[in-house]
C-alpha positions in Angstrom: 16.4 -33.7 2.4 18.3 -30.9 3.9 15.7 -28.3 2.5 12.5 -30.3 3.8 13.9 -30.4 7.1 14.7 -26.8 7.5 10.9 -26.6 6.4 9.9 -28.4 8.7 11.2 -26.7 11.7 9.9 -23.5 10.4 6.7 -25.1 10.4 7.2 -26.0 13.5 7.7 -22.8 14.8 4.6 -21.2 13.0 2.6 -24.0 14.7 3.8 -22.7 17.7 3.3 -19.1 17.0 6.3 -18.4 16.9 6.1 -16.5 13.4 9.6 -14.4 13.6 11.8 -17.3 14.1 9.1 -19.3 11.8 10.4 -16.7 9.2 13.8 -16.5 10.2 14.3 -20.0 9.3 12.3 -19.4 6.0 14.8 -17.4 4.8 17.3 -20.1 5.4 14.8 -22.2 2.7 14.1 -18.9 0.2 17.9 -18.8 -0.2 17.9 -22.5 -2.2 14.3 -22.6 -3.8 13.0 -18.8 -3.5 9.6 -19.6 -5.9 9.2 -22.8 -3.7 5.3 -23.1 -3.3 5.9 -24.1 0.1 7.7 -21.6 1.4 5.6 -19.2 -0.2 2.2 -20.4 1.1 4.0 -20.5 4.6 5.1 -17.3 4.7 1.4 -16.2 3.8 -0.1 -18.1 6.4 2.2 -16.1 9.0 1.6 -12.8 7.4 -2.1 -13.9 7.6 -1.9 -14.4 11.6 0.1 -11.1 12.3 -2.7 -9.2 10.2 -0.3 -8.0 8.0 -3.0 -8.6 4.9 -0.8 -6.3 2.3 2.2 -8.5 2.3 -0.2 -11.6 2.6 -1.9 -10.0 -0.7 1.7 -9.7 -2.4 2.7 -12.9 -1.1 0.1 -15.1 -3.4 0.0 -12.6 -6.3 4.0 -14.0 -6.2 2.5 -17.4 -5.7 0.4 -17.7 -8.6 2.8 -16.0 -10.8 6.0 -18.3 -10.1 3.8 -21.6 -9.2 3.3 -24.2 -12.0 -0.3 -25.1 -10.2 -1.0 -27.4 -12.6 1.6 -29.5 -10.6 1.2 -28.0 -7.2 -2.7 -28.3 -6.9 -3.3 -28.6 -3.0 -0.9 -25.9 -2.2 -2.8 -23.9 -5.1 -6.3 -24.6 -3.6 -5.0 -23.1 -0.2 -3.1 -20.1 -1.9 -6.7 -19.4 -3.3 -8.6 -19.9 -0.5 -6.6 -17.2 1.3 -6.5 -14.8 -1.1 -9.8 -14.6 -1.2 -10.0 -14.6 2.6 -7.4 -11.5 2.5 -9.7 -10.1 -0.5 -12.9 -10.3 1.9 -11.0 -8.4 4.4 -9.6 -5.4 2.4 -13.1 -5.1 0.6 -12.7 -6.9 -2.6 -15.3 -9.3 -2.3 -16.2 -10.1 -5.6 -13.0 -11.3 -6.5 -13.0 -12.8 -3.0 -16.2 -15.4 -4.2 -14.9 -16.1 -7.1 -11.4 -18.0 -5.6 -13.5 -19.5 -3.2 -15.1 -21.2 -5.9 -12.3 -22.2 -7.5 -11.0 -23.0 -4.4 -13.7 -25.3 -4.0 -13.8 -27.2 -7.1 -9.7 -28.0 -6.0 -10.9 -29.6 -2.8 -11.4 -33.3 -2.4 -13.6 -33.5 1.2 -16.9 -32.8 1.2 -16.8 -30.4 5.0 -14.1 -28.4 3.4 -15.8 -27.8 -0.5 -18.7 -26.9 1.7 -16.6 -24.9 4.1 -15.2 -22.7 0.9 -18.9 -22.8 -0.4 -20.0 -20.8 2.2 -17.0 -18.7 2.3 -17.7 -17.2 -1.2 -21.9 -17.0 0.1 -20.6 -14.6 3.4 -18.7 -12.5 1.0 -21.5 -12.3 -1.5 -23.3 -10.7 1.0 -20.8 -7.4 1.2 -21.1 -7.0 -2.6 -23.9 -4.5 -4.3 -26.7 -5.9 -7.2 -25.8 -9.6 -6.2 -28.8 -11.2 -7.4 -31.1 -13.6 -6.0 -30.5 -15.9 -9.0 -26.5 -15.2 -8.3 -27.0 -16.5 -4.8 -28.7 -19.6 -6.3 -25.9 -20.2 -8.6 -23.7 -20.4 -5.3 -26.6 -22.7 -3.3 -27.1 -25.0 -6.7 -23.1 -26.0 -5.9 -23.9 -26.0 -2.1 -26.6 -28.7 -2.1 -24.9 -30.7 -5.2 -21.7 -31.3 -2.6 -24.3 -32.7 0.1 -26.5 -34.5 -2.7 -26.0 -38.2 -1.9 -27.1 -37.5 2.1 -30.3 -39.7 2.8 -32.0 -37.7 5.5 -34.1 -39.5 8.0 -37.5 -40.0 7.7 -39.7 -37.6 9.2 -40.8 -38.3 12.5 -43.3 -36.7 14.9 -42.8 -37.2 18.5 -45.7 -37.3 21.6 -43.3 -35.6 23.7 -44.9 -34.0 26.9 -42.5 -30.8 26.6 -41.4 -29.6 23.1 -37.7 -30.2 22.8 -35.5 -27.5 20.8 -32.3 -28.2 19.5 -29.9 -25.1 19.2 -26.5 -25.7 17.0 -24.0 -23.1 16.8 -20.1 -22.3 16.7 -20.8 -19.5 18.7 -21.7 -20.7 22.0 -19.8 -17.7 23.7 -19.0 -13.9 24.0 -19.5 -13.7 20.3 -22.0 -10.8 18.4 -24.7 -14.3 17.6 -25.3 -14.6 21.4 -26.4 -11.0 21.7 -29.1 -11.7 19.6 -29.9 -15.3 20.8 -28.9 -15.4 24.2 -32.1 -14.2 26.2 -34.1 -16.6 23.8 -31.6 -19.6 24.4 -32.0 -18.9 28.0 -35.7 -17.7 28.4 -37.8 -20.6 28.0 -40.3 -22.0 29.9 -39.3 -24.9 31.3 -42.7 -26.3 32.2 -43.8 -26.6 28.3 -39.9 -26.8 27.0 -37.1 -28.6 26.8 -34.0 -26.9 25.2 -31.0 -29.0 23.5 -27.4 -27.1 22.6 -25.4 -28.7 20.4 -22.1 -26.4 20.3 -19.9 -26.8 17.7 -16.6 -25.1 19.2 -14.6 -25.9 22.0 -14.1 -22.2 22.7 -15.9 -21.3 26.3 -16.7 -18.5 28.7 -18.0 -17.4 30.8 -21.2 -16.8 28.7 -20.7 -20.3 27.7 -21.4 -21.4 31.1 -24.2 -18.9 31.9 -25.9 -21.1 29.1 -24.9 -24.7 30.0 -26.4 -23.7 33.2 -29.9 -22.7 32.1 -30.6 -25.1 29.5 -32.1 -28.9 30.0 -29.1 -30.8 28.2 -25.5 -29.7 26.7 -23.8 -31.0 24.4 -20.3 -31.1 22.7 -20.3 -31.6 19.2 -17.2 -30.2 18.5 -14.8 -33.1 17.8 -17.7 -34.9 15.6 -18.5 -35.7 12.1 -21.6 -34.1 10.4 -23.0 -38.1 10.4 -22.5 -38.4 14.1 -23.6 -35.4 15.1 -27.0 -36.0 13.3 -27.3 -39.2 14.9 -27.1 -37.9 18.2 -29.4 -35.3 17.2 -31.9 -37.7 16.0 -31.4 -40.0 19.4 -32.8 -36.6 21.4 -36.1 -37.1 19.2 -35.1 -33.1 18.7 -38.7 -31.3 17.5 -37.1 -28.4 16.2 -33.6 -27.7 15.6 -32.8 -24.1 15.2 -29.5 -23.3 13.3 -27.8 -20.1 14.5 -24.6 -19.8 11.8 -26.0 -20.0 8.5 -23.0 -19.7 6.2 -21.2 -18.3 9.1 -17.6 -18.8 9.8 -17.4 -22.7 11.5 -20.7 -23.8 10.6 -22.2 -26.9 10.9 -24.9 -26.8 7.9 -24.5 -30.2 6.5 -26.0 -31.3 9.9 -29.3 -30.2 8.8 -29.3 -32.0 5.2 -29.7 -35.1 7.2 -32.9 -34.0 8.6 -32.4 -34.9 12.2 -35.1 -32.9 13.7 -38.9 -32.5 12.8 -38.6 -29.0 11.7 -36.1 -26.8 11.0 -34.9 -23.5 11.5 -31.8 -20.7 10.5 -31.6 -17.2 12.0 -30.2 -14.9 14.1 -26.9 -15.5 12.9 -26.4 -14.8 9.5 -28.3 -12.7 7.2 -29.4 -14.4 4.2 -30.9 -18.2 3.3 -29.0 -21.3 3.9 -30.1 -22.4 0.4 -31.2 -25.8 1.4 -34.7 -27.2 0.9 -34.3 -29.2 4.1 -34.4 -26.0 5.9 -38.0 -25.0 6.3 -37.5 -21.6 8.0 -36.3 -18.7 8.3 -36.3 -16.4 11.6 -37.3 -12.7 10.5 -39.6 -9.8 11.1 -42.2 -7.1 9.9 -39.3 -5.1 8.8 -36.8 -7.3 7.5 -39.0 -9.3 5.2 -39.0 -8.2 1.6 -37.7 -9.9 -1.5 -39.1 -14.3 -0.4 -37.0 -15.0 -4.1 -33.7 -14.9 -2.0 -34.6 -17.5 0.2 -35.3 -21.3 -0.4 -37.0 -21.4 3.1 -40.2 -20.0 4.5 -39.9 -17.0 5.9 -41.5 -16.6 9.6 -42.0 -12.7 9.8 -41.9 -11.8 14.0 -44.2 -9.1 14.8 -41.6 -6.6 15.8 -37.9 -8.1 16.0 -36.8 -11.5 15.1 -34.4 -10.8 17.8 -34.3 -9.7 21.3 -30.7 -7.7 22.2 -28.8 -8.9 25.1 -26.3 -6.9 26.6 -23.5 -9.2 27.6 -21.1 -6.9 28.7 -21.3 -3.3 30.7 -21.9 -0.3 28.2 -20.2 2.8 29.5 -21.7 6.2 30.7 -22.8 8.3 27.6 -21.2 11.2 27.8 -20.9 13.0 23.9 -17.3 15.3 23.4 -19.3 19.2 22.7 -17.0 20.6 20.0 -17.4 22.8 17.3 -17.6 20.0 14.4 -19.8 17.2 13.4 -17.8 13.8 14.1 -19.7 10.6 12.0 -17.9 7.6 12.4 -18.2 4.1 11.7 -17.3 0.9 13.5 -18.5 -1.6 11.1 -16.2 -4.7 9.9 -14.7 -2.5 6.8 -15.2 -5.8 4.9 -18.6 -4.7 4.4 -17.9 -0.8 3.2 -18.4 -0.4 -0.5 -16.9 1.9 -3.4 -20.5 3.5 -3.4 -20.5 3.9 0.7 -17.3 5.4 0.2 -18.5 7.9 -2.5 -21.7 8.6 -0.3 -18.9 9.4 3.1 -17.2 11.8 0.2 -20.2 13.8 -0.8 -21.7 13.9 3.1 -17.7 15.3 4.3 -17.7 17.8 1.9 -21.1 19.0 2.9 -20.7 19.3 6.6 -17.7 22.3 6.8 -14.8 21.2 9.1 -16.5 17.6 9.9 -14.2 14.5 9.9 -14.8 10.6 10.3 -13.8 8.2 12.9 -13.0 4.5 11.2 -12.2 1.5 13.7 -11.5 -2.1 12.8 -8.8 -4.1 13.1 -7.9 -3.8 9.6 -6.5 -1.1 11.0 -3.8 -2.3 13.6 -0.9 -2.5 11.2 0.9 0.2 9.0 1.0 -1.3 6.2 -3.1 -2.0 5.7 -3.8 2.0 6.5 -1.4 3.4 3.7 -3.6 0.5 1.2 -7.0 1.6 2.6 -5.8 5.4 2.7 -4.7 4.5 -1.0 -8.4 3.3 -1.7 -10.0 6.7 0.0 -7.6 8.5 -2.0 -8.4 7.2 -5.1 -12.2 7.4 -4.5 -12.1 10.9 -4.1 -11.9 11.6 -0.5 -10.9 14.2 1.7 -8.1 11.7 3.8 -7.2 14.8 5.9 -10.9 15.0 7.2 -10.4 10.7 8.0 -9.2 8.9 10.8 -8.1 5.0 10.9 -8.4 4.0 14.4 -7.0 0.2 15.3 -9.6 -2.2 17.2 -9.6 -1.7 21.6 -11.1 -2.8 24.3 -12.3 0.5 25.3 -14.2 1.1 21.7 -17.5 1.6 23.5 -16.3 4.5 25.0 -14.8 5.9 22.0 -18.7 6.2 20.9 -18.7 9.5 23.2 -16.2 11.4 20.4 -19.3 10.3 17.5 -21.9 12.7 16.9 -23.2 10.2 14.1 -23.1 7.1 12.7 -22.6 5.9 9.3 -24.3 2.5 8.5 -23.0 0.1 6.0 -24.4 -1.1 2.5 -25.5 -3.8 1.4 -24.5 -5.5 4.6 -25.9 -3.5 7.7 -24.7 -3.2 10.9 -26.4 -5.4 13.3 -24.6 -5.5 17.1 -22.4 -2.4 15.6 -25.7 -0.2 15.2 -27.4 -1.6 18.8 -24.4 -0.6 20.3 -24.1 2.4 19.0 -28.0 3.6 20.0 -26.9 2.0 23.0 -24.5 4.9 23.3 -26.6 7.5 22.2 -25.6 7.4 18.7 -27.9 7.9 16.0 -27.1 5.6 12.4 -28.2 6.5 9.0 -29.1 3.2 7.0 -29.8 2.4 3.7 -32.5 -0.5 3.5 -32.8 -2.4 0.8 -35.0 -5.3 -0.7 -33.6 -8.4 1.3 -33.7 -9.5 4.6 -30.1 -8.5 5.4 -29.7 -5.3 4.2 -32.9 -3.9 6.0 -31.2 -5.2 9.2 -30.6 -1.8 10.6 -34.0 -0.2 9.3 -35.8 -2.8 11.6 -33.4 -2.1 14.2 -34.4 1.7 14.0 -37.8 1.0 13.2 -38.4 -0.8 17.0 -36.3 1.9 18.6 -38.9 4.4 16.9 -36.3 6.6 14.8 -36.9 4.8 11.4 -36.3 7.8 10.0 -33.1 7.3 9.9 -32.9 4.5 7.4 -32.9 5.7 3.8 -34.5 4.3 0.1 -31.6 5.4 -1.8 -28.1 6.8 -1.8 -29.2 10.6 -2.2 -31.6 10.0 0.4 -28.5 8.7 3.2 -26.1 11.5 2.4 -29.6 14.1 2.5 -29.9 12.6 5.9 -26.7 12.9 7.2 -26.1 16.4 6.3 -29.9 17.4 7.9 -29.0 15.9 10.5 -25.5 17.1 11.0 -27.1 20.7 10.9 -29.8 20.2 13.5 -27.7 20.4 16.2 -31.0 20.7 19.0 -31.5 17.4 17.3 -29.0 15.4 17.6 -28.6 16.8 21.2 -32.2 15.2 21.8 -31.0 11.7 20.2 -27.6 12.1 21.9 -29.6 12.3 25.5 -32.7 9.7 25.1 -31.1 7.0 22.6 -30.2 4.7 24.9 -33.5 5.1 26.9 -35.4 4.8 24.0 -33.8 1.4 22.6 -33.9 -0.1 26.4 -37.7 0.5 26.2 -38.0 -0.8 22.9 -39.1 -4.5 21.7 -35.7 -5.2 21.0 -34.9 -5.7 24.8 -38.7 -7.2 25.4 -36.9 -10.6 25.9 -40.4 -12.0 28.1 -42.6 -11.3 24.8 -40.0 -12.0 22.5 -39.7 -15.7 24.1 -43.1 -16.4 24.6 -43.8 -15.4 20.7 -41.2 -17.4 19.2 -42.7 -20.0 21.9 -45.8 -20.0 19.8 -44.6 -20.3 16.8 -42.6 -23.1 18.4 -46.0 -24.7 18.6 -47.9 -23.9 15.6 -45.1 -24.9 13.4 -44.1 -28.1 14.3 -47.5 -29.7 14.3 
């Protein structure tokens, strides 16, 4: 009794964030039952908020090797659910999807089987040569946990103005509403009526910039998957356009119940939902490629499935002239591969004296630099020549110390690259044969420097050193980048609307 209730208050405190005194008092617990699955898991949890991701790593490695989880099967299903979360995060995301299937197959509720699901699909999308019949594995399990939904029937309405239903998590100063923000709020009223159904209870001030310019708002947040349907269906919704995908706090399941006419993903995640009640899918020209990786219909834009909204004040460009080439990349490190890292290698030691700028919060503690430094070290690379920067609110400005950056593979960049033209950087891409990985190359492609996305690995690091020794070049890009991607039809938002308007109206008759 004595040990649960020392538990308890430590939980207590975690709850409250209070994560040294949670600890402190978890020591008190270690001293009876040290390989207590518990106290364990706990203690991973709080190394999990204070970003320390190497302990957290260390933590479960103890947990599976002390834990009989034959007998301790919830607490097991957690401890693999966050190591594959922490697995994600340092980069090792194929042993990342695999936990979260296992994960999975230990849960008993259907939101959070799905939940895990979708969690091993986003990490699938950092790893290389992941098939389209691997992602289909992944969906098969996907729609199986939503199989015994009876959708409604089909219904199309005589409304005077077409009504469109937007559900999202992300409702907020978030990277989705750069890209869906001037279309959320550019509509013409007199032919539309626009819906939000926002899943989070998170707002801003960008939340409220939104409220304010569409015809009705509501909070979905607090409701199940069935009830948020039904009041979907009750707004006789036309189309419903979900902008998460398998995106951290989605609401997918909402669609398997059909609420609306047709529906629509995009915008916010990269790759198919995998479900057959999804008829679309929002892409371009440039990102189309390879239909076999998606179960929906792919609607190809004539020049950007997006238009980029700049919700927040981009600094004055104004490029460091030194002596060395600086590339640099502030891309989520999840998505930086063994072979990336081999490419930064063989373009460092081509470029005499250059170095490269890395900043993401996997950064901000000690302990994750000396494991990623450990990585670099082990791949071959110059970590003398490397710099680990931790995340700030002042990153933007930090673009003026890059001369160029280095793009991610097989998951691109997408508001890391706009912001960087935005700052007059240039970004060398890889493209590749899917929708996601030709993100960037599309984004290049509108700006009119599509010469910067590559075919091939040779091709990138080619790039990147010709670049790097065209100094009158890059000078050029450093100057007119931003000017360039301003003028482009990435910022068009007034024919980006009115397109998507008429697809609006061609596919939903």
């Amino acid at each position: 009794m004595e040990i649960l209730e020392t538990y308890s208050a430590a939980l207590k405190e975690y709850r409250a964030k209070n994560y040294d005194k949670s600890l402190q008092i978890l020591n008190e617990v270690k001293k009876i039952a040290p390989n207590w699955a518990n106290t364990i898991l706990l203690e991973a949890f709080i190394c999990r908020d204070k970003e320390l991701y190497v302990s957290e790593i260390f933590l479960l490695e103890k947990f599976f090797s002390v834990v009989d989880i034959s007998k301790e099967k919830v607490a097991a299903r957690d401890a693999y659910s966050l190591l594959a979360s922490v697995f994600s995060k340092v980069g090792r995301s194929v042993q990342a999807i695999d936990l979260f299937k296992i994960s999975s197959r230990l849960e008993t509720d259907r939101t959070e089987i799905g939940q895990e699901l979708s969690n091993a699909l986003f990490a699938a999308a950092s790893v290389e040569n992941f098939s389209a019949a691997d992602f289909e594995k992944i969906y098969a399990e996907y729609r199986k946990n939503l199989a015994d939904i009876v959708p409604y029937p089909k219904t199309l309405y005589q409304h005077k103005k077409l009504r469109v239903g937007y559900l999202s998590a992300d409702f907020c100063l978030h990277p989705v509403m750069f890209f869906a923000y001037n279309l959320i709020t550019g509509h013409n009223k007199n032919l539309f009526d626009i819906y939000c159904y926002s899943a989070t209870e998170k707002t801003d001030a960008v939340t409220e910039n939104i409220k304010n310019s569409v015809t009705v708002w509501r909070d979905i947040s607090t409701l199940s998957n069935e009830d948020a349907a039904k009041i979907i269906r009750a707004d006789e919704i036309d189309i419903l356009v979900d902008l998460s995908g398998h995106s951290s706090g989605n609401r997918l399941p909402i669609m398997a119940y059909r609420p609306a006419t047709v529906q629509i993903s995009g915008l916010g995640y990269m790759n198919s939902t995998g479900l057959h009640c999804v008829d679309y899918f929002l892409s371009d020209v440039n990102c189309a490629a390879d239909t076999n990786y998606f179960t929906e219909n792919l609607i190809e834009m004539d020049h950007s499935h997006f238009c980029f909204s700049p919700l927040k004040i981009y600094p004055a460009i104004n490029h460091v002239e030194k002596n060395f080439i600086t590339f640099g990349c502030f891309n989520n490190f999840n998505k930086v591969t063994d072979s990336i890292l081999k490419a930064w290698r063989e373009i460092l030691n081509a470029v005499p004296n250059s170095k490269l700028i890395l900043k993401n919060k996997i950064f901000n503690t000690e302990e994750c630099r000396k494991f990623i430094l450990e990585r670099l070290k082990n791949l071959g690379l110059n970590t003398e020549q490397i710099e680990m920067r931790r995340f700030a609110a002042d990153y933007l400005e930090q673009y003026n110390e890059i001369d160029i950056a280095l793009d991610t593979f097989p998951y691109n960049g997408g508001v890391t690259t706009c912001e960087a033209l935005l700052m007059g950087v240039p970004v060398i891409s890889l493209r590749g044969d899917r929708h996601g990985n030709r993100m960037t190359y599309s984004i290049l492609k509108n700006v009119g420097v599509e010469e910067l996305a590559t075919s091939n690995l040779n091709e990138y690091i080619q790039r990147a050193i010709y670049l790097a020794n065209d100094k009158d070049l890059l000078q050029v890009l450093h100057k007119n980048l931003r000017t360039m991607f301003q003028n482009s039809p990435l910022t068009d938002s007034k024919n980006y609307v009115r397109e998507i308007e008429e697809i609006y109206s061609v596919i939903v008759r």
